[in-house]
Backbone as JSON, one array per atom type, in Angstrom:
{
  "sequence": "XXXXXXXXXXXXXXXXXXXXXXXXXXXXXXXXXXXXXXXXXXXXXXXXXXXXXXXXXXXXXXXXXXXXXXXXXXXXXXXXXXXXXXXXXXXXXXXXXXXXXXXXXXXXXXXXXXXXXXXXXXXXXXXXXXXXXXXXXXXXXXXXXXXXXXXXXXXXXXXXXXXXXXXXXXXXXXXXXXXXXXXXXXXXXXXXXXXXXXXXXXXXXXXXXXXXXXXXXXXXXXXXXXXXXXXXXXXXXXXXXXXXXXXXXXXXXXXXXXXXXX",
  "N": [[218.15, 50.48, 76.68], [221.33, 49.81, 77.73], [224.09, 49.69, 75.0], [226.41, 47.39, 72.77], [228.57, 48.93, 72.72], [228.26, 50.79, 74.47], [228.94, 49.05, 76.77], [231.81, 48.22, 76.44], [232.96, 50.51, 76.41], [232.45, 50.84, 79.3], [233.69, 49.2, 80.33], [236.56, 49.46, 79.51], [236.82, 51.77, 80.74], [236.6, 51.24, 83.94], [238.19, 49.24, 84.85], [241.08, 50.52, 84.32], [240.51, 52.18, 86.75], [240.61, 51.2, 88.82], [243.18, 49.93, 88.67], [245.01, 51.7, 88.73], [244.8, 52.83, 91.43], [245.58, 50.38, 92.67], [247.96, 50.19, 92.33], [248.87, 52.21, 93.38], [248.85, 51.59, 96.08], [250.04, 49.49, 96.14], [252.48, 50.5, 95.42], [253.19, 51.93, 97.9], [253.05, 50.7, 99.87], [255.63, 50.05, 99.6], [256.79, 51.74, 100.25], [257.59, 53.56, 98.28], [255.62, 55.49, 97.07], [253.71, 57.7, 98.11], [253.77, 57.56, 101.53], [252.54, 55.11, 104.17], [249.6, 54.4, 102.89], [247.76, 53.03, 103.46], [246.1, 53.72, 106.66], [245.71, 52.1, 108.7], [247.65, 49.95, 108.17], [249.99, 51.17, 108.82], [249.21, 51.69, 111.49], [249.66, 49.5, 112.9], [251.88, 48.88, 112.97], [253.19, 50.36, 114.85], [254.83, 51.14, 118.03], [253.36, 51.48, 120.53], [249.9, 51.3, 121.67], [249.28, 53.73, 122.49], [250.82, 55.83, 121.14], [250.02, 55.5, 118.61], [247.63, 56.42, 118.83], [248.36, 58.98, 119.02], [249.77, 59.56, 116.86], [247.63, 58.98, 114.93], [245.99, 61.03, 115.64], [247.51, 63.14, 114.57], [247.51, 63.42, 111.96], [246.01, 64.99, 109.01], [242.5, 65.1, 108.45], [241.9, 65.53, 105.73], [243.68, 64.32, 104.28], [243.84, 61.53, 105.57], [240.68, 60.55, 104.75], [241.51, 61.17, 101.89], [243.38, 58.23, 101.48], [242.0, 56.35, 102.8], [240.22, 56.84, 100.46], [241.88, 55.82, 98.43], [241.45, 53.12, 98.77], [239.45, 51.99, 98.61], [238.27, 52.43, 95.95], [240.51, 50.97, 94.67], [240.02, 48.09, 95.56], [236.68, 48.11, 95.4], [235.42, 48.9, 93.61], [235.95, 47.45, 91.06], [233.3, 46.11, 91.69], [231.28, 47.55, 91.21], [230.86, 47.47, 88.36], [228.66, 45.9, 87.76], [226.31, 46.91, 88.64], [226.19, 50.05, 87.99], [226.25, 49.37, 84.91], [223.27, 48.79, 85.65], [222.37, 50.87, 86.34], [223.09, 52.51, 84.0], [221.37, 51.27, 81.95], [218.86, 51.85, 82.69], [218.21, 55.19, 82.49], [218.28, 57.67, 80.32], [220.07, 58.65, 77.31], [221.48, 60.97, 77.4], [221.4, 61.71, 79.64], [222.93, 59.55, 81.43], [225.83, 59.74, 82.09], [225.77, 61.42, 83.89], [223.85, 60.75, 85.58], [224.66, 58.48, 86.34], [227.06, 58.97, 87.53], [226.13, 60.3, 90.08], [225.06, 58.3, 91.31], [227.31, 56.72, 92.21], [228.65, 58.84, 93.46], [227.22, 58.48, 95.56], [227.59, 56.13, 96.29], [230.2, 55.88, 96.95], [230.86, 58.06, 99.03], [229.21, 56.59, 100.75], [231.06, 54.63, 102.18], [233.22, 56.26, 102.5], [232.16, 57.52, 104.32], [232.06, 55.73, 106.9], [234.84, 55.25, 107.16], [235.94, 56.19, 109.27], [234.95, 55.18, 110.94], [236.21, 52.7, 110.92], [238.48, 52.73, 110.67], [238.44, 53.65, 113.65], [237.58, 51.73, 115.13], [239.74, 49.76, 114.55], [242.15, 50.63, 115.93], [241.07, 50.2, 118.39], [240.87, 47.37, 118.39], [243.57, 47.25, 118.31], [244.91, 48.28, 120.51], [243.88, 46.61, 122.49], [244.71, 43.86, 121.48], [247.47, 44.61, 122.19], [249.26, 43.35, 120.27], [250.27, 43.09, 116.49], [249.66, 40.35, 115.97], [247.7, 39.28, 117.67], [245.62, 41.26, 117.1], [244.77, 40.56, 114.21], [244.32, 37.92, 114.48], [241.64, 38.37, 115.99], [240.54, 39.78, 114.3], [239.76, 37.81, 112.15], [238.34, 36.37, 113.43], [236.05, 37.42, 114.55], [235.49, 37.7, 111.76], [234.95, 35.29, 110.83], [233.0, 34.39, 112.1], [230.85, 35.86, 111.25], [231.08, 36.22, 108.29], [229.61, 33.03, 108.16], [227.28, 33.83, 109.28], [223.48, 34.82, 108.74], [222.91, 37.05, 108.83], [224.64, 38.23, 107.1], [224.52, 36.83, 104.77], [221.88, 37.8, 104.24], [222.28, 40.82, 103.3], [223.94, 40.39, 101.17], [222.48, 39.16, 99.61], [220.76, 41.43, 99.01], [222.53, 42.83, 97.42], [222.68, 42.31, 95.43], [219.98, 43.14, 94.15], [217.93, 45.24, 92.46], [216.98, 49.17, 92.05], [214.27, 50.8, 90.83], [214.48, 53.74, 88.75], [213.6, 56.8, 88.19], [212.88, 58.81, 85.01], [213.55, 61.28, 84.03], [214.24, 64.83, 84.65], [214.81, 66.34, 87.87], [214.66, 63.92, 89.6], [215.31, 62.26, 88.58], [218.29, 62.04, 89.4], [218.09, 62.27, 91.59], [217.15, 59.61, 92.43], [219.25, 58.03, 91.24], [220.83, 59.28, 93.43], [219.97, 58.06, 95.72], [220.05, 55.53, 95.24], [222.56, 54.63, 94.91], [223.35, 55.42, 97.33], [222.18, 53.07, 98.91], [222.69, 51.08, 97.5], [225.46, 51.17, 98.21], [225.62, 50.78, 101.18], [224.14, 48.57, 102.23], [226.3, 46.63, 100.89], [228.13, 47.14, 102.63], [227.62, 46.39, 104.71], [227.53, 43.59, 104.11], [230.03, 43.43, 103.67], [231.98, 44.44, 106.13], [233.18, 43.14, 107.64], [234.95, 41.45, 106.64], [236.32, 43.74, 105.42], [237.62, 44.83, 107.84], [239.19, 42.35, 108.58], [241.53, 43.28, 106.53], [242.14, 45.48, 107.47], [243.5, 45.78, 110.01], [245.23, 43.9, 109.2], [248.69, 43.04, 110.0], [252.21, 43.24, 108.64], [251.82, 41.74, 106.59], [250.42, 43.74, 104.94], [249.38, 44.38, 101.98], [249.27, 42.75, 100.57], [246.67, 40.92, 102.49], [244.64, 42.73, 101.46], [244.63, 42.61, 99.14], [243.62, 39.84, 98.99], [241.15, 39.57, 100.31], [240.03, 41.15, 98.28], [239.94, 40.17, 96.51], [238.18, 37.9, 97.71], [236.05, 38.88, 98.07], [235.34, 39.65, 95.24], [234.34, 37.3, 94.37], [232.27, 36.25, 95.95], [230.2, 38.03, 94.86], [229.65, 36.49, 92.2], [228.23, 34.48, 93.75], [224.64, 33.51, 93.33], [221.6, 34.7, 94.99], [220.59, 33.22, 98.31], [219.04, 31.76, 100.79], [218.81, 33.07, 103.69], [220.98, 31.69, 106.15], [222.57, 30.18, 108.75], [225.49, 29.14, 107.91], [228.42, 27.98, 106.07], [229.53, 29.72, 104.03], [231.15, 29.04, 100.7], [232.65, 30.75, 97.9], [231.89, 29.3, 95.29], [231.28, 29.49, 92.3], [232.86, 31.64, 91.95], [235.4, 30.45, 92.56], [235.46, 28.47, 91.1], [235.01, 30.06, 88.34], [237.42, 31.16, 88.23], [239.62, 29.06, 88.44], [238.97, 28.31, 85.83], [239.93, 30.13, 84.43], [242.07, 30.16, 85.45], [243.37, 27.99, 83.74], [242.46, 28.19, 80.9], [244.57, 29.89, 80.61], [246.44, 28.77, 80.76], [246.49, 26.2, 79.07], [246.46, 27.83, 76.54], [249.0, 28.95, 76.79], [250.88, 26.68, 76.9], [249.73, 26.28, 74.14], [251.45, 28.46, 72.52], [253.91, 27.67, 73.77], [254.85, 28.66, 75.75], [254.64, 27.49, 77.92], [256.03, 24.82, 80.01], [256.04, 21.21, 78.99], [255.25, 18.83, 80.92], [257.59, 15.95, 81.23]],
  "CA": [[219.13, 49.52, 77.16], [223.12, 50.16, 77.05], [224.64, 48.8, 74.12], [227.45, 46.24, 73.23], [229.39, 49.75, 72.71], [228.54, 51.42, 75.95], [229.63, 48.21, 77.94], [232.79, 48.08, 76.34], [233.63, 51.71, 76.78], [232.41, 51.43, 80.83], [234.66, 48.01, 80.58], [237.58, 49.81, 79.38], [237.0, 52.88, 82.18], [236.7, 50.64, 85.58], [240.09, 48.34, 84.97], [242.33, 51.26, 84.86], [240.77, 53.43, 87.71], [240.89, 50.37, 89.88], [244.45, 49.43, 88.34], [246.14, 52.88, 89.38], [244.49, 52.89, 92.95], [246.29, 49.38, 93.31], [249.44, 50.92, 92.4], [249.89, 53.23, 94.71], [248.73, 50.64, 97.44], [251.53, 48.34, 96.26], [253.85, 51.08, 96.0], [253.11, 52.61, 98.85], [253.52, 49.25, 100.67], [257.3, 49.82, 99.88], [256.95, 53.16, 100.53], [257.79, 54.33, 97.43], [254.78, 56.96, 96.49], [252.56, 57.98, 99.15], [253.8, 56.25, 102.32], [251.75, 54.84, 104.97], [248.63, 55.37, 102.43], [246.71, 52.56, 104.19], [246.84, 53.82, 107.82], [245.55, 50.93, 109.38], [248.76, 49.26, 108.04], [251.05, 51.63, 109.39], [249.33, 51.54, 112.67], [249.7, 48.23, 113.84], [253.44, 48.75, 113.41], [253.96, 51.49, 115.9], [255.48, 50.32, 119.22], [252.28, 51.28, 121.08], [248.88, 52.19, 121.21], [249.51, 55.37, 122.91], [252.02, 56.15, 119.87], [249.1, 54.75, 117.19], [246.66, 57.45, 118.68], [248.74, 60.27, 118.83], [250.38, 60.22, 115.22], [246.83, 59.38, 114.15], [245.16, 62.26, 115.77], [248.1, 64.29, 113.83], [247.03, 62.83, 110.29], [244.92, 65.9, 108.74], [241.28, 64.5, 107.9], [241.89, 65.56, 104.18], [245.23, 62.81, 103.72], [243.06, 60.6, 106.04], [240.37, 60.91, 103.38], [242.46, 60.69, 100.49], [243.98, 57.63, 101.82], [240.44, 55.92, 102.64], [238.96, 56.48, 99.07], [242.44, 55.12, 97.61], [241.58, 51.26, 99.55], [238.21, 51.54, 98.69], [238.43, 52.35, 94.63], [241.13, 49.59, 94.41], [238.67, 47.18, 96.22], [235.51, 48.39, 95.26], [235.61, 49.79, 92.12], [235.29, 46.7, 90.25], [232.02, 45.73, 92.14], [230.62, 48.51, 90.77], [230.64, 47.32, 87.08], [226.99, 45.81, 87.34], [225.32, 47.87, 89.43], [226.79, 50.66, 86.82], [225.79, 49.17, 83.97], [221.94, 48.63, 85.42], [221.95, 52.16, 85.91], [222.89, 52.95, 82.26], [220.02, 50.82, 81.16], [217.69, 52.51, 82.9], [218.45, 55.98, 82.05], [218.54, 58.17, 78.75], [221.37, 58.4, 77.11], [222.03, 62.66, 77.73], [221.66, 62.13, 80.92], [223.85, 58.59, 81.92], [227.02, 60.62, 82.69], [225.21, 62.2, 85.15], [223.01, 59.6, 87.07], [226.12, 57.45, 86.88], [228.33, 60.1, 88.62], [225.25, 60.24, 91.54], [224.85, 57.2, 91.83], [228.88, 56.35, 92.24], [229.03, 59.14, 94.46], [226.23, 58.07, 97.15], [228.42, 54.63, 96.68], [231.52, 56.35, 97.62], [230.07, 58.51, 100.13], [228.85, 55.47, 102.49], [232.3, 53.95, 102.58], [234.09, 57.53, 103.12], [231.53, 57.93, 105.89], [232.42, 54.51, 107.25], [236.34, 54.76, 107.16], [236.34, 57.21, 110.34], [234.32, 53.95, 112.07], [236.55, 51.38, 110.36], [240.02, 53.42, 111.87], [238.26, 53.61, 115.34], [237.53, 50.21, 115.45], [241.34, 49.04, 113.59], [242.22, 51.54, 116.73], [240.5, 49.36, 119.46], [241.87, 46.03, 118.26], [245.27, 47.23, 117.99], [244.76, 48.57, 122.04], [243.13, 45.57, 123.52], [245.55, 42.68, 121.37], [248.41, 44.85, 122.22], [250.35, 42.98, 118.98], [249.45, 42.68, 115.41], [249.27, 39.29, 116.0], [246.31, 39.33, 118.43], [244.62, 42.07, 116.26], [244.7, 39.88, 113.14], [243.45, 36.45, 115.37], [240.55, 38.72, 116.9], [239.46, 40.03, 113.38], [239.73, 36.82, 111.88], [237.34, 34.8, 114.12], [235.27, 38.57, 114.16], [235.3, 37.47, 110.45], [234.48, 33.71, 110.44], [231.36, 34.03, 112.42], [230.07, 37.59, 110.53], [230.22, 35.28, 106.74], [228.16, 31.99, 108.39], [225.5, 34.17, 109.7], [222.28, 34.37, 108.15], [222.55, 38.61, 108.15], [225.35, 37.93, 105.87], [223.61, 36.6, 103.86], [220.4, 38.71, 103.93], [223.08, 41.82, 103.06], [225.16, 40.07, 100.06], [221.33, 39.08, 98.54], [220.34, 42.17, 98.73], [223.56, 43.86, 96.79], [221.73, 41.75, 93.8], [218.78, 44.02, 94.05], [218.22, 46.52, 91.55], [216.08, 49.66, 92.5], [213.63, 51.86, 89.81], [215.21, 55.15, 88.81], [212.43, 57.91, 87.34], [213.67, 58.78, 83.74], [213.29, 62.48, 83.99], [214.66, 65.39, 85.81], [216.19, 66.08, 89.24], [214.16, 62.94, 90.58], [216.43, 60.71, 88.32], [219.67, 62.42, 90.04], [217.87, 62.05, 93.22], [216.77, 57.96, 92.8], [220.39, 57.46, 91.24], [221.97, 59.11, 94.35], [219.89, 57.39, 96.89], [220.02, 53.96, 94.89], [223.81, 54.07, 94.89], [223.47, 55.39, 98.95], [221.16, 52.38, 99.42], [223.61, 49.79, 97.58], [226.99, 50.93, 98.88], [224.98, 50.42, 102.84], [224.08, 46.9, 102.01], [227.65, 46.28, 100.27], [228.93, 47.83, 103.67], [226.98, 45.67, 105.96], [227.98, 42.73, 103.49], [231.81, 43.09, 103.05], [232.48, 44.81, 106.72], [234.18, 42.17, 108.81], [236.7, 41.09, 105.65], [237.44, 44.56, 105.35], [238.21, 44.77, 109.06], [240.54, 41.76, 108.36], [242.33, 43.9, 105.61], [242.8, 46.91, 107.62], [244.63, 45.27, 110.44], [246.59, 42.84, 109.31], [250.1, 43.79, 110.05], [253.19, 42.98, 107.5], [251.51, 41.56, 104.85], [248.7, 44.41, 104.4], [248.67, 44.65, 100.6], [248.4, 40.91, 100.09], [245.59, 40.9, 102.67], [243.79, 43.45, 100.83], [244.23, 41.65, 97.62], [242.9, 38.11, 99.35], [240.07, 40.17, 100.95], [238.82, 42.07, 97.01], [239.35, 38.56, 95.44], [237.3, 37.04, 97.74], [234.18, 40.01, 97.95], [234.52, 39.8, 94.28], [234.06, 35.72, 94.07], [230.78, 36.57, 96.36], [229.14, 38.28, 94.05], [228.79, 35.46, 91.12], [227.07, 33.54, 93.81], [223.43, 33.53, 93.6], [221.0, 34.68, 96.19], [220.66, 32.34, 98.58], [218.03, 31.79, 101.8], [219.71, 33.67, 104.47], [220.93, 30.78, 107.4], [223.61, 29.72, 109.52], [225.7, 28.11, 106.98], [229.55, 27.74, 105.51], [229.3, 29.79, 102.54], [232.25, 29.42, 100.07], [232.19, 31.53, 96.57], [232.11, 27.87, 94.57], [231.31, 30.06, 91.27], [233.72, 32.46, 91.79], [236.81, 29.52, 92.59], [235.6, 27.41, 89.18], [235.63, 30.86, 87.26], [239.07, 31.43, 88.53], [239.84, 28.0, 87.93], [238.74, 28.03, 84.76], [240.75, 31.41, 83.89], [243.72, 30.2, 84.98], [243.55, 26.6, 82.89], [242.53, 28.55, 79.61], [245.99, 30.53, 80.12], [247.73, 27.58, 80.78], [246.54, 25.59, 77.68], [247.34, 28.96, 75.66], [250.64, 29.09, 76.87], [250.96, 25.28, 76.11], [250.11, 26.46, 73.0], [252.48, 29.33, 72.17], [255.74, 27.21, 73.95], [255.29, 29.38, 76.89], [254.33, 26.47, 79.47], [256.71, 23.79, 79.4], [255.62, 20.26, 79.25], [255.82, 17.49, 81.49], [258.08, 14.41, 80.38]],
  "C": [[220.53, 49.94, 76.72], [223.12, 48.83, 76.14], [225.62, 48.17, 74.45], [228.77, 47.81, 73.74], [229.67, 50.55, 73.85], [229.29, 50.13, 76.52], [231.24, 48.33, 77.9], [233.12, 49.0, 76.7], [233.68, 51.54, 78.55], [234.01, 50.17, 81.42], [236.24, 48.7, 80.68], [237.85, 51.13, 80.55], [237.24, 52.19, 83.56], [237.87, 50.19, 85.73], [241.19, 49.46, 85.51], [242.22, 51.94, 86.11], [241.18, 52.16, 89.16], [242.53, 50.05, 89.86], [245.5, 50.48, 88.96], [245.89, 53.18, 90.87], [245.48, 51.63, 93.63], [247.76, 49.3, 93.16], [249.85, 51.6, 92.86], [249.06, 52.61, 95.97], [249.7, 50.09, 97.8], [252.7, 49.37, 96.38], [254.35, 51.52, 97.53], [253.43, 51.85, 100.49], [254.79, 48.77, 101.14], [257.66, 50.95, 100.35], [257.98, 53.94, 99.47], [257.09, 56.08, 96.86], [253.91, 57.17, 97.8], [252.67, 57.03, 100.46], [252.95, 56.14, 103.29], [250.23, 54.98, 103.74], [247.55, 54.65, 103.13], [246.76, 53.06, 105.86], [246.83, 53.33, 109.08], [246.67, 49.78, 109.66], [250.28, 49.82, 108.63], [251.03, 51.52, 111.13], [250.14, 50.37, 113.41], [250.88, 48.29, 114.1], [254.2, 49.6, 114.43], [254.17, 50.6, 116.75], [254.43, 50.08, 120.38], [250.98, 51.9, 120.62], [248.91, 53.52, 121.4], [249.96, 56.22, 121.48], [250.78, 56.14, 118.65], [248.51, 56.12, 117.35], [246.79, 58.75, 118.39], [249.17, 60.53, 117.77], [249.04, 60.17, 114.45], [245.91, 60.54, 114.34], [246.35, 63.54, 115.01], [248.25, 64.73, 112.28], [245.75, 63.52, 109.83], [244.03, 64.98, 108.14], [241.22, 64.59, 106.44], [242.8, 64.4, 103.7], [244.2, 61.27, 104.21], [241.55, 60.16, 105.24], [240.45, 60.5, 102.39], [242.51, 58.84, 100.58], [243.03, 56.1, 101.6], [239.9, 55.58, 101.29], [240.29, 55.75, 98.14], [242.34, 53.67, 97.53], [240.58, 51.39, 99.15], [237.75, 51.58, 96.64], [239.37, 51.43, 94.38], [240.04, 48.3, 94.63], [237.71, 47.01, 96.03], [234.53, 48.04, 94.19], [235.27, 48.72, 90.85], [233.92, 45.85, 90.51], [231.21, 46.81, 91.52], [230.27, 48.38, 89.0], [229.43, 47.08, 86.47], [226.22, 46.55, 87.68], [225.42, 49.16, 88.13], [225.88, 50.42, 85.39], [223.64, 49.05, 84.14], [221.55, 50.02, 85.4], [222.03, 52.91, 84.41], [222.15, 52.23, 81.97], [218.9, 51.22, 81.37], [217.57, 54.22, 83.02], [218.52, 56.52, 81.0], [219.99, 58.62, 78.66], [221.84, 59.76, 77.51], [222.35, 62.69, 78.96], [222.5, 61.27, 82.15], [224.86, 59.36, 82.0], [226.86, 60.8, 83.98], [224.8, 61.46, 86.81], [223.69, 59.02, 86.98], [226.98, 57.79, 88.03], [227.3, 60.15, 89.89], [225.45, 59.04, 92.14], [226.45, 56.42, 92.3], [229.02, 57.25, 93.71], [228.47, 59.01, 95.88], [226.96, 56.78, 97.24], [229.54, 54.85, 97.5], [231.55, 57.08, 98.79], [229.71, 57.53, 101.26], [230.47, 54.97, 102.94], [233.38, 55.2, 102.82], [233.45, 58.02, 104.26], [232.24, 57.18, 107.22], [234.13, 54.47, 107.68], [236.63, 55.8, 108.64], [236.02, 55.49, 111.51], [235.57, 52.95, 111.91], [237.55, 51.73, 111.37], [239.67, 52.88, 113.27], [238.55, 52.19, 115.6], [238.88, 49.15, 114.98], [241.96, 49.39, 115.3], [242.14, 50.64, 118.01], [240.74, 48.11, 119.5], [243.13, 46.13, 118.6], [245.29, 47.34, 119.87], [244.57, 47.31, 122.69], [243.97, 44.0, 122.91], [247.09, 43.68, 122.14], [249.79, 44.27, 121.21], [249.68, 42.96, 118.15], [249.32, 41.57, 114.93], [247.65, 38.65, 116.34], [245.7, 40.16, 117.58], [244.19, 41.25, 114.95], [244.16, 38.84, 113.44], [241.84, 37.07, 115.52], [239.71, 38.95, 115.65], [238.9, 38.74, 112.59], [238.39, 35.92, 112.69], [236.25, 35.72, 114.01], [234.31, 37.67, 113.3], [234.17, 36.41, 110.06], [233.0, 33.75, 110.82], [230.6, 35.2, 111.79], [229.92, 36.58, 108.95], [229.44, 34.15, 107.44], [227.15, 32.46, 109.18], [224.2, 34.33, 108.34], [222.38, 36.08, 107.74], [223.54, 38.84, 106.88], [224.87, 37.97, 104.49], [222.54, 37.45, 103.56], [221.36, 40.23, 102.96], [223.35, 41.48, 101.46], [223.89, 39.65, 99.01], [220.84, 40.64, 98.01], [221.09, 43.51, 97.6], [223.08, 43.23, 95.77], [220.79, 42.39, 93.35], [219.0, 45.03, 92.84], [216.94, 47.53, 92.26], [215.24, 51.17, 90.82], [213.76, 52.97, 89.67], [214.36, 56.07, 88.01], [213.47, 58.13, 86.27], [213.72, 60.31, 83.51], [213.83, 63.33, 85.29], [215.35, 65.6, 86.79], [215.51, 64.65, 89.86], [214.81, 61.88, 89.59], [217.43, 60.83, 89.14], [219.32, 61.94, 91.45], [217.63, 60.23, 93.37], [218.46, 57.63, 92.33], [221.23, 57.71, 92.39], [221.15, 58.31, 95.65], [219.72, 55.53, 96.32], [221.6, 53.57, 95.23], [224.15, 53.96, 96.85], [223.39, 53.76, 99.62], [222.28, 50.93, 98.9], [225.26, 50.38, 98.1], [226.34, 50.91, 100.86], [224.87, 48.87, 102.49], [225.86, 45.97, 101.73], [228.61, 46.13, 101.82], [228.93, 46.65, 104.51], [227.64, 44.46, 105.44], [229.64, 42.42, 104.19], [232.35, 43.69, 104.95], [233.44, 43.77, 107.66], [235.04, 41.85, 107.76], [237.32, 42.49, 105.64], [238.28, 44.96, 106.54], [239.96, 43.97, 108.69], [241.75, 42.76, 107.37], [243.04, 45.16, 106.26], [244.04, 46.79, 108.71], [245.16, 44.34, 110.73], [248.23, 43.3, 109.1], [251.59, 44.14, 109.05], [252.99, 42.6, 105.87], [249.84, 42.33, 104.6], [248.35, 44.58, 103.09], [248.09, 43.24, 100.22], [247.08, 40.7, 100.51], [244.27, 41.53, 102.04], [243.38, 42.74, 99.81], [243.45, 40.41, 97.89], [241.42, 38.75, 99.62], [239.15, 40.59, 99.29], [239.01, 40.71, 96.33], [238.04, 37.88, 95.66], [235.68, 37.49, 97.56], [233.56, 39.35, 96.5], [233.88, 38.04, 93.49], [232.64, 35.46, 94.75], [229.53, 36.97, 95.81], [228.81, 38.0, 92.74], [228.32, 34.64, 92.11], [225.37, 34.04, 93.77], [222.67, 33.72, 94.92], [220.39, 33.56, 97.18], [219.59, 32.42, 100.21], [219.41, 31.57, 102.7], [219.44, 32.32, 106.01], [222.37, 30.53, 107.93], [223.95, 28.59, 108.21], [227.57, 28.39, 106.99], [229.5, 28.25, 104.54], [230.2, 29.93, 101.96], [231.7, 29.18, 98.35], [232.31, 30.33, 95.53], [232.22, 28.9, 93.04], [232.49, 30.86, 90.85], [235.35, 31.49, 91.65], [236.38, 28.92, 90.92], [235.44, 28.55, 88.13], [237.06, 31.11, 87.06], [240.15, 30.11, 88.09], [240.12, 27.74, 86.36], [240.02, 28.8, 83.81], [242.09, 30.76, 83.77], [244.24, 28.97, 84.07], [243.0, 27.21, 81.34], [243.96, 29.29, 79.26], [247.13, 29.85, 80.54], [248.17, 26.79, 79.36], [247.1, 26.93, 76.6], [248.56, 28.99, 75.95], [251.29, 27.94, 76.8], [250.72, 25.8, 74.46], [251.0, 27.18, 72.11], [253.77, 28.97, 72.7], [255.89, 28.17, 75.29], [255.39, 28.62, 78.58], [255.2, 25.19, 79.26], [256.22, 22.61, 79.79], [256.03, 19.44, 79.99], [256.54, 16.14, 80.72], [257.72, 13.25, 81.42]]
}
């Protein structure tokens, strides 16, 4: 089993890699470091589609790429903390480095497969609303009816799953990279219509992003749940958040930082 000492160390690794991916989102938002890096967000703003297709068929597949795994390690990246950690418990310790790094990269791998589909389809909204008004309405309702289905659900239970990793050999490397394959597909199927919303929404694309990885990650403190036509909102995830932000209220009531009502 990982210790208190591994957790903390994997604790202290995920924050920052997610933290510097969301810094050059936001910068990049002003177009400070890397502009356009989302390029779903740059599309929508061209004047037409014609215009969208042709600068993106001139966007080498390596930047396009790049670009991809920077939205998806901001976003992701902290979903990955449990899954992560079940794989270091079921592994020896020489060789967790290793089956971590497989298993990360069959995660990363489905959603760098995926971002050629995601474009097309950002691509085909932007064409058929002709504004990034209509593209943002169309994903949106997309959206609404893709969380109260029942496959929804069947998907977002199944990212709870854990799968049995041999303790020996190349057939650990091989169950860690098709366990991580097997949960970043489920994750996919899960989270794909919010990330839609995220990719083209027009002016405010970093915010959307950020509303979109709040809400994934408020999804996965709920409990598995019998997959049905339903309303599902992350109740666990709002009264943790809740909670968070009323313990750093009373702290800052206590240090003189919150000022009191008279």
């Amino acid at each position: 089993m990982a210790t208190g000492s591994d957790q903390a160390g994997l604790l202290r690794l995920l924050p920052p890699v997610a933290g510097v991916a969301w810094l050059l989102l936001a910068l990049s938002d002003r177009g400070v470091v890397l502009p356009d890096l989302c390029l779903a967000g740059f599309a929508v703003g061209l004047p037409s589609a014609d215009q969208y297709v042709a600068t993106l068929a001139l966007v080498p597949l390596s930047m396009v790429s790049a670009n991809w795994a920077a939205m998806i390690v901001a976003m992701m990246v902290p979903l990955l903390f449990v899954p992560l950690l079940q794989v270091r418990s079921m592994s020896l310790k020489r060789m967790r480095p290793f089956v971590m790094g497989f298993f990360a990269a069959g995660y990363l791998a489905v959603w760098i497969i995926a971002g050629s589909a995601f474009l097309g389809l950002a691509v085909t909204i932007h064409i058929a609303s002709r504004d990034g008004r209509g593209g943002i309405l169309m994903a949106l309702a997309v959206a609404a009816i893709w969380q109260m289905s029942p496959w929804k659900q069947a998907a977002l239970n199944r990212c709870h799953g854990r799968r049995a990793l041999a303790a020996f050999g190349p057939a650990a490397y091989r169950d860690a990279l098709v366990a991580g394959l097997a949960h970043g597909g489920w994750c996919l199927l899960s989270c794909w219509a919010l990330m839609l919303v995220a990719l083209v929404a027009p002016t405010f694309h970093f915010a959307a992003m950020l509303c979109v990885s709040l809400y994934i990650w408020a999804e996965r403190l709920e409990h598995p749940r019998p997959p049905r036509w339903t309303l599902g909102v992350p109740m666990r995830g709002l009264r943790a958040l809740a909670w968070r932000l009323r313990n750093e209220r009373v702290g800052a009531h206590a240090t003189g930082m919150w000022p009191n009502r008279q």
